[in-house]
C-alpha positions in Angstrom: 44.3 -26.4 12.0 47.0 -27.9 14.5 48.9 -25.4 16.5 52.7 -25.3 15.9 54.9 -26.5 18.5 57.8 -24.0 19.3 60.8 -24.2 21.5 62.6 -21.3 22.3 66.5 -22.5 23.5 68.3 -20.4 25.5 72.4 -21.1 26.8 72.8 -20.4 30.4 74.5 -17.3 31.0 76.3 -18.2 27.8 79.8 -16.5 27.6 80.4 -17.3 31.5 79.6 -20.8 30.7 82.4 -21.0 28.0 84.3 -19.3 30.0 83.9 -21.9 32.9 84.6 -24.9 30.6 87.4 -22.8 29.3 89.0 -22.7 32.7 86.9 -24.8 35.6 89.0 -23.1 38.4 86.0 -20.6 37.6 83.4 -22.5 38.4 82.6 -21.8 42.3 83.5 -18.4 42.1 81.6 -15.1 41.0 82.9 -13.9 37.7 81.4 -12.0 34.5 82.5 -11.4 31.1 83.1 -7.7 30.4 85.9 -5.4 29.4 89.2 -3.9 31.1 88.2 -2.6 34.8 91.6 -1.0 35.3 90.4 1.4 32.2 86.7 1.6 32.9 86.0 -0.2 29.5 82.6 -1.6 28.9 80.1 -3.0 30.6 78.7 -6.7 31.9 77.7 -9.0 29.4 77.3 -11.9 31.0 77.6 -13.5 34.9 77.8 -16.8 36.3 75.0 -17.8 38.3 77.4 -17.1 41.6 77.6 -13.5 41.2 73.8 -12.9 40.1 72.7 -14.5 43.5 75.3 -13.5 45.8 75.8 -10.0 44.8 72.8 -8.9 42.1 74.9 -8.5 39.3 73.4 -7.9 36.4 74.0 -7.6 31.8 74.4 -4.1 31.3 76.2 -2.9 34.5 79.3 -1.1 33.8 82.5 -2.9 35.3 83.2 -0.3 38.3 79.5 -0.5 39.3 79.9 -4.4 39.2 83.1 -4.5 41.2 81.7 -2.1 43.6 78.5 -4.6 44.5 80.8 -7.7 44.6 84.7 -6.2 44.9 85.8 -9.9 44.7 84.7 -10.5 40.7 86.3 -11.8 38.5 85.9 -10.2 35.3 87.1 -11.8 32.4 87.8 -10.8 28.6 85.7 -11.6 26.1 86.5 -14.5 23.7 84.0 -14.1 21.2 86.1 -17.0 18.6 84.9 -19.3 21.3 81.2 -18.1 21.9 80.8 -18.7 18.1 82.3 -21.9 18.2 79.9 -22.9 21.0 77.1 -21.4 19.1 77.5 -23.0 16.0 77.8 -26.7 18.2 74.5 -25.9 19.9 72.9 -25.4 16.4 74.3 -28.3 15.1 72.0 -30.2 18.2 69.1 -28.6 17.0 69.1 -29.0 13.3 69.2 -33.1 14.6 65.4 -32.2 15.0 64.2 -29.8 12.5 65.7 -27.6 10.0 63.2 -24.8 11.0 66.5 -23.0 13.4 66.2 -19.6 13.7 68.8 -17.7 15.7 68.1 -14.9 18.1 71.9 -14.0 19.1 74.2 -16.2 20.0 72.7 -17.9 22.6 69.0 -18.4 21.6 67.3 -20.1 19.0 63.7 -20.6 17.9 63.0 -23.7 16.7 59.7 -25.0 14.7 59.6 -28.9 16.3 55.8 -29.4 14.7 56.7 -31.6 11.9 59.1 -33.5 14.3 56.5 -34.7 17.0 55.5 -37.7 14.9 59.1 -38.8 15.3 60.5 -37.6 18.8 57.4 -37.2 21.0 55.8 -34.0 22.0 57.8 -30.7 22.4 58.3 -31.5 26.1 59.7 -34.5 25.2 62.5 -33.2 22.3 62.8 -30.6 24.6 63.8 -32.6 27.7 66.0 -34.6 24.7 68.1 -31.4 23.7 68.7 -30.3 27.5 69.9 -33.7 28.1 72.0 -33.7 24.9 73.3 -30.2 25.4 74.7 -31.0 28.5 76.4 -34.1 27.6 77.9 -33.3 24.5 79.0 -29.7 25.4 78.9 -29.3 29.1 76.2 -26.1 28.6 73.1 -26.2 30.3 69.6 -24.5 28.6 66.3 -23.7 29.3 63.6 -24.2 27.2 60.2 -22.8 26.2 57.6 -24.8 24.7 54.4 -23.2 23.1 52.4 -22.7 19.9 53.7 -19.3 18.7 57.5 -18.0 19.3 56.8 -15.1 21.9 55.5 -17.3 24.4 57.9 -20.0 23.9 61.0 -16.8 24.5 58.6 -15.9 27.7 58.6 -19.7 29.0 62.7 -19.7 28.6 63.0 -17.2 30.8 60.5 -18.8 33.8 63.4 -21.1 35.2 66.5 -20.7 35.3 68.9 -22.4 34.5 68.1 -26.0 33.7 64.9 -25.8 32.9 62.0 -26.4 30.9 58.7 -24.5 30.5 55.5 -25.4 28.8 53.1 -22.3 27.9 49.6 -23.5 26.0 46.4 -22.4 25.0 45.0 -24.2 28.7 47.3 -22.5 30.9 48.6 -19.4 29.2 46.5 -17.0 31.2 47.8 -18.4 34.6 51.4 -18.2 33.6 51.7 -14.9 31.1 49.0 -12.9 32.2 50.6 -12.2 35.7 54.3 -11.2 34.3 55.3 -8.2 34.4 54.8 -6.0 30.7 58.4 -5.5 30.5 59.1 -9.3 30.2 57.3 -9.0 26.8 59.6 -8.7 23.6 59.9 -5.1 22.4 58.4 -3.8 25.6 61.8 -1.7 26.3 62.4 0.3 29.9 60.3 3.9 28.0 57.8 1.8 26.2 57.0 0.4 29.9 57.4 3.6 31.8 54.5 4.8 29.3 52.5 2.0 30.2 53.2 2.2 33.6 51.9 5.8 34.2 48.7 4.4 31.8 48.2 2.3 34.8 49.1 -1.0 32.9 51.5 -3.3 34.7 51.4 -6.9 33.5 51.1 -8.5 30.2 47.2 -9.6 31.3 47.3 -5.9 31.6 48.4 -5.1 28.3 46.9 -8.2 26.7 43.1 -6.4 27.9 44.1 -2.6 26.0 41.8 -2.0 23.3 43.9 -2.2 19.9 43.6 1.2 18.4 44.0 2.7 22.0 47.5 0.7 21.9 48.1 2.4 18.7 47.1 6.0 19.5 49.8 5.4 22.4 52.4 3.9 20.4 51.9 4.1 17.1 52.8 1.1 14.9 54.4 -0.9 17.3 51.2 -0.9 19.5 48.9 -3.7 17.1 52.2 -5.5 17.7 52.3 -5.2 21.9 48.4 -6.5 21.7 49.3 -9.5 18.8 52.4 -10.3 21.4 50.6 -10.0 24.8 47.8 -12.1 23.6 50.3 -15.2 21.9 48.4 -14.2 18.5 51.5 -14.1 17.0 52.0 -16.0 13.7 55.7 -15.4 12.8 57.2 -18.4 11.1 60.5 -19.9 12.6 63.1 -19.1 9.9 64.3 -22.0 7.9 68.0 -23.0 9.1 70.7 -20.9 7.1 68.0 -18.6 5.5 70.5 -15.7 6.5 73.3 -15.1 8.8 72.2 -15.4 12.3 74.7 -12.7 13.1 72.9 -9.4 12.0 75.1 -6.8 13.0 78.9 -6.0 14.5 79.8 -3.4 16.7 82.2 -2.0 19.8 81.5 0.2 22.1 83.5 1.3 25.1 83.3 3.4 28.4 86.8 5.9 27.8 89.7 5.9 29.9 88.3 9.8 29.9 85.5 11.8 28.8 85.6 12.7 25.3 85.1 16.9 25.2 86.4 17.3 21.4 85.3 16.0 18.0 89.2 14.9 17.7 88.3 12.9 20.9 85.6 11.1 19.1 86.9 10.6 16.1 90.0 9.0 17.5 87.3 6.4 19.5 85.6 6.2 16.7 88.5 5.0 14.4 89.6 2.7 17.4 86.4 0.8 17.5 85.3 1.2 13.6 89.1 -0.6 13.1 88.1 -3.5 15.3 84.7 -3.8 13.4 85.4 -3.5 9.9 88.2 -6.1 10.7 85.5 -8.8 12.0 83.4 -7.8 9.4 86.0 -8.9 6.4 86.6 -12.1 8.4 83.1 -13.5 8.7 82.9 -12.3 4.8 80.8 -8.9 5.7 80.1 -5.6 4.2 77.3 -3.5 6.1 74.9 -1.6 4.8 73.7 0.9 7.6 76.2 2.4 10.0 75.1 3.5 13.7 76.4 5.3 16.7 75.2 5.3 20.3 76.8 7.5 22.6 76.5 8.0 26.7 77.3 11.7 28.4 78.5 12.1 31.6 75.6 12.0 32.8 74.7 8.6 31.9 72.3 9.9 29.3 72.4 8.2 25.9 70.9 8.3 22.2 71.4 6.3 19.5 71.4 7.3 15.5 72.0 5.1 12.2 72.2 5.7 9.0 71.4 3.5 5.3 74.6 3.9 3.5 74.9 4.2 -0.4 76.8 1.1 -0.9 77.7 -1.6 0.9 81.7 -1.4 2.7 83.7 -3.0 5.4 86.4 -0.4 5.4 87.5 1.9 7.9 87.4 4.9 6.4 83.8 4.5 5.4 82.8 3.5 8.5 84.2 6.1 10.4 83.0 8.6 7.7 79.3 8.6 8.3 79.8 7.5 11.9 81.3 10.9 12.2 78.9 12.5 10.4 75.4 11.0 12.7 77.6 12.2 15.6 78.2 15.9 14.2 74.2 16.5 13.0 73.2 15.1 16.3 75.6 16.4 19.3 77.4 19.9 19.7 80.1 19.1 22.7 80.9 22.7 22.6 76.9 23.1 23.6 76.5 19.8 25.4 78.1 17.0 28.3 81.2 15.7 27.4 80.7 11.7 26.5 81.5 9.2 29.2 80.8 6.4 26.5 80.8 5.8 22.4 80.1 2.8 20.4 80.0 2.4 16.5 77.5 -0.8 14.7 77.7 -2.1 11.0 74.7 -3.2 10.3 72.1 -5.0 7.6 75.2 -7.3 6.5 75.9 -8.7 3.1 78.2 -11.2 1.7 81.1 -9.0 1.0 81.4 -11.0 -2.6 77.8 -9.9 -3.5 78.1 -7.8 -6.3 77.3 -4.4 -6.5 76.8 -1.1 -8.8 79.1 1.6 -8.0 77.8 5.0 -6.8 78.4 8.2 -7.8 79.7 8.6 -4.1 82.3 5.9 -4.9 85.6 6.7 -6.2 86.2 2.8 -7.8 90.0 3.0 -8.2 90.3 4.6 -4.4 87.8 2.0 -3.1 89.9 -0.8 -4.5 93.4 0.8 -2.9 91.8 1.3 0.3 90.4 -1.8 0.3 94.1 -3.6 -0.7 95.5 -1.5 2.2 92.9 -2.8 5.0 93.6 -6.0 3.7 97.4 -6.0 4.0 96.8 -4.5 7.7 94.7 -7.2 8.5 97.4 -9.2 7.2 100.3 -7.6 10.1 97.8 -7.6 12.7 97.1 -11.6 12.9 101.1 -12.0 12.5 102.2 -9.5 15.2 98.9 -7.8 16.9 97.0 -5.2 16.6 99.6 -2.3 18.0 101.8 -3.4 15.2 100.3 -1.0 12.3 98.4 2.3 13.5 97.2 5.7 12.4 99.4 8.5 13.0 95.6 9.4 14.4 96.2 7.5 16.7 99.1 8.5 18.1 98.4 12.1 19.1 96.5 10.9 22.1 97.9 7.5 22.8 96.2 7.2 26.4 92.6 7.6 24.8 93.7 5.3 21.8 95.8 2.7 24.0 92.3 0.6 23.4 93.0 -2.9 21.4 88.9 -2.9 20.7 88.8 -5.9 18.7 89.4 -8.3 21.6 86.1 -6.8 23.3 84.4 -7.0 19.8 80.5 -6.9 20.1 78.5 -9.1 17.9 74.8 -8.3 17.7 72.4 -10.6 17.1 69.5 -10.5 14.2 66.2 -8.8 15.2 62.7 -10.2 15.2 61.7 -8.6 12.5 64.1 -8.9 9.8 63.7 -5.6 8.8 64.0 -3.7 11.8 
């Protein structure tokens, strides 16, 4: 059987790109997309090459420990109108060589090139094609894995950056994967290789050598999957283009202008950020399915919780309803450290047109109101801005609520496996 040929695409520090093209005074200068410093909003999710090599800054810094590495950084706003725009444009690219596009956020895509090679050449080939073509038509650079199942070709993205190009096969694959450290491998998160780390396993050769069942006895049912990955046994199909949305989930989440020590603290963040969501969720055409929370003490400590809801919403209210609820069976703040940091996801979206039967935890006639009234909000809020409408919520604590989340709106992208 003839392998598959897979490219794995991935935009250059993608939002600092845009951002860059948006305003090329940008270019020579270390900046990063994040949220408002002057409130200690947020965290990094994306730098320019500059400030990566100058000053180490890395995704998931918060903003004061960013500015404190490199105090001249520019941090900029997110414009995530943009980043979509962009996103959609570099899809566009790759559908010109096979309709097997499967997004991985924003800025990466899988793509199945096998049937294409009779026509364009061998992956190294389209692949040098679509770097070329990227970076003519939209001014973005990528780089580019090439091998015969999709976790290797993700693995040869990130070898060189940026600009770049990477071919993994079944002649060199031990040379180049083996070495790499485990935690390089998809789904091998910072516990999952602490674990393996005290087991005395420190590279994907490493990994790649565990028996199977001792991989499971460790992890349970992600282990089989670790050995299937760390070996390149994997199989997974590249999605067909437009098989489902590519975005999976929305969600906010934001470092307070204080620490939260009252459930009326976190329910006022909590209807801040579930506001902004629900409001990008009826734009794209969303309802969500599964709600989840992740919080951070003041310790930096964090956990995360989610929940399958009954039926499928994208209004406030609901949102914020079982948001509240995960937080209340999970964290006692009269017991525990005050929260430093809160975020709310909608998750396993739906066209919000699908139909659906009502619930016996629906009240239909004060759905349809509430869903009128969101609807007319939205309505003010494009004409005259968020602060124009807000919950009288809101306004008992004004400096924890002064947030407008929906301009730092998250968007999160669709997981390997569908279901997860």
């Amino acid at each position: 059987m003839k392998d598959r040929v897979i490219l794995h695409s991935d935009a250059n520090c993608f939002y600092a790109s845009v951002e860059m093209l948006r305003n090329p005074r940008l270019r020579n200068i270390p900046i990063a997309v994040g949220g408002d410093v002057e409130h200690r909003h947020g965290i990094i999710l994306t730098a320019n090459y500059v400030a990566k090599r100058a000053a180490k800054i890395k995704v998931g810094m918060t903003l004061w420990e960013a500015k404190q590495a490199c105090p001249e950084l520019v941090i900029v706003p997110p414009n995530y109108s943009d980043y979509l725009r962009f996103s959609k444009e570099l899809r566009l690219i790759y559908s010109d060589y096979t309709d097997q596009v499967e997004s991985f956020g924003l800025d990466e895509c899988w793509l199945d090139v096998t049937g294409s090679t009779r026509v364009f050449g061998t992956g190294i080939n389209i692949a040098r094609e679509i770097s070329h073509r990227v970076k003519k038509e939209l001014g973005l650079t990528v780089s580019i894995g090439v091998s015969w199942n999709k976790i290797y070709a993700k693995l040869g993205s990130d070898l060189k950056k940026p600009d770049a190009i990477s071919y993994i096969g079944k002649e060199n694959y031990k040379d180049v994967v083996f070495p790499l450290p485990a935690s390089d491998l998809l789904y091998v998160g910072r516990a999952t290789n602490a674990k393996l780390g005290n087991k005395g396993v420190r590279t994907i050769g490493d990994l790649a050598n565990i028996d199977i069942d001792i991989l499971q006895s460790w992890f349970g049912k992600i282990g089989p999957v670790l050995h299937t990955f760390a070996n390149g046994f994997d199989v997974t199909p590249v999605d067909a283009e437009n098989k489902e949305p590519y975005i999976k989930s929305i969600g906010n989440s934001s470092t307070c202008i204080r620490d939260l020590t009252t459930d009326e603290d976190v329910r006022i963040m909590l209807y801040v950020l579930a506001e902004s969501v629900a409001m990008r969720l009826r734009e794209n055409g969303f309802s969500a399915t599964l709600v989840s929370i992740w919080c951070r003490d003041n310790e930096l400590q964090s956990f995360t919780r989610q929940r399958v809801l009954p039926f499928a919403t994208n209004l406030v209210d609901d949102l914020v309803e079982y948001a509240f609820y995960l937080f209340k069976t999970n964290y006692d703040l009269n017991k525990l450290k005050p929260l430093r940091s809160i975020g709310i996801r909608a998750g396993n979206l739906v066209p919000m047109e699908l139909p659906q039967q009502v619930t016996l935890e629906q009240n239909a006639e004060k759905q349809a109101k509430l869903e009128q009234l969101d609807k007319a909000v939205d309505v003010l809020r494009s004409r005259y801005g968020n602060p124009i409408v807000q919950r009288a919520l809101l306004l008992t604590d004004t400096e924890l609520a002064h947030l407008d989340a929906k301009e730092e709106n998250i968007i999160h992208p669709i997981g390997y496996f569908k279901g997860a």
